[in-house]
ROVEXPA-460755 format. One line per 4 residues: for each residue z, y, x of C-alpha. Coordinates in nm, 4 decimals, padded with zeros to 6 digits, always signed. Layout:
Z/Y/X | ...
***
This chain:
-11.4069/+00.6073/+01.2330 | -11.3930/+00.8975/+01.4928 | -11.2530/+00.8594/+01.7900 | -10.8321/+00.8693/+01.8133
-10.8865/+01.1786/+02.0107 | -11.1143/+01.3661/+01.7423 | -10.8730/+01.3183/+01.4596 | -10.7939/+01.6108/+01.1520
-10.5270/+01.5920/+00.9570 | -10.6887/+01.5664/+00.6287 | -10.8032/+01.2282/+00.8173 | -10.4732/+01.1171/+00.8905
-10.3320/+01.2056/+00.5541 | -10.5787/+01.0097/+00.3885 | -10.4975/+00.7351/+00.6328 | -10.0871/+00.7675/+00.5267
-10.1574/+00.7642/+00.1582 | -10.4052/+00.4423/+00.1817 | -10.1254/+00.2454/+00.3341 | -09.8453/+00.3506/+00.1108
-09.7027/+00.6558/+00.2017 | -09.6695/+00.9650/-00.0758 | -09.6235/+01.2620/-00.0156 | -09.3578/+01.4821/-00.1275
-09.3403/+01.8406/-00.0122 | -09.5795/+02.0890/+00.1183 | -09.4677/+02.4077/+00.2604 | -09.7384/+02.6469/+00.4110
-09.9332/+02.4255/+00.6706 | -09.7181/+02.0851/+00.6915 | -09.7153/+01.8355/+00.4437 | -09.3789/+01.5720/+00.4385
-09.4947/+01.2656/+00.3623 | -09.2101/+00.8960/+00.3016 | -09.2642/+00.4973/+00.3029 | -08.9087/+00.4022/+00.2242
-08.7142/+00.4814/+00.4895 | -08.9982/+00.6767/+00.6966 | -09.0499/+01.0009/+00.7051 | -09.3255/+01.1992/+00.8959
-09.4065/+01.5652/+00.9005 | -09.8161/+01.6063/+00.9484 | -09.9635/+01.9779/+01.0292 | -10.2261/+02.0372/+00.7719
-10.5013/+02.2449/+00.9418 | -10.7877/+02.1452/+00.7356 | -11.1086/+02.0277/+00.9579 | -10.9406/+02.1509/+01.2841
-10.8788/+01.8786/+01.5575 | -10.5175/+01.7663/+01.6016 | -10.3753/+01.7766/+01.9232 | -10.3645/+01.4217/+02.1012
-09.9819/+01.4442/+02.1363 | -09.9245/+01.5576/+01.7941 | -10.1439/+01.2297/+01.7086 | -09.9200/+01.0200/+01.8822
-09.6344/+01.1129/+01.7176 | -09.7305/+01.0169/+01.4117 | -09.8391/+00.7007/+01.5394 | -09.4715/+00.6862/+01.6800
-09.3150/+00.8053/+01.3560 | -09.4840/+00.6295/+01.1496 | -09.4428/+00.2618/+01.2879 | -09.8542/+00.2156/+01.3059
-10.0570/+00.1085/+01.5986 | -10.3756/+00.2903/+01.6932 | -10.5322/+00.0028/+01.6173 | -10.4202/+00.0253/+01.2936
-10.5453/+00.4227/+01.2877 | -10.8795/+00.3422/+01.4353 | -10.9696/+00.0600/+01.1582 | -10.9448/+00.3560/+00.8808
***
């Protein structure tokens, strides 16, 4: 598992859809993704780092812990 800081998105989408999340649109560069009432928007850059910030709101969004995102 990389570190939180070193994340990509295609990392963190994989993440989502292991733990139950689908996705359901994908416009351009973002990709909407739902678990029931939960619903987070994730920047789909390919291998490119996501910002630390941006990480953390999906954390916040998303009701996970980074300890949670670091056991991927």
């Amino acid at each position: 598992m990389p570190n939180i800081k070193n994340l990509t998105s295609d990392q963190i989408i994989k993440f989502l859809l292991n733990i139950g999340f689908e996705i359901i649109h994908q416009e351009w560069s973002h990709v909407q993704m739902r678990r029931w009432y939960l619903r987070v928007t994730v920047p789909h850059h390919g291998k490119k780092v996501l910002n630390i910030k941006t990480v953390y709101s999906i954390i916040r969004q998303t009701n996970i812990t980074k300890e949670d995102l670091q056991q991927m």
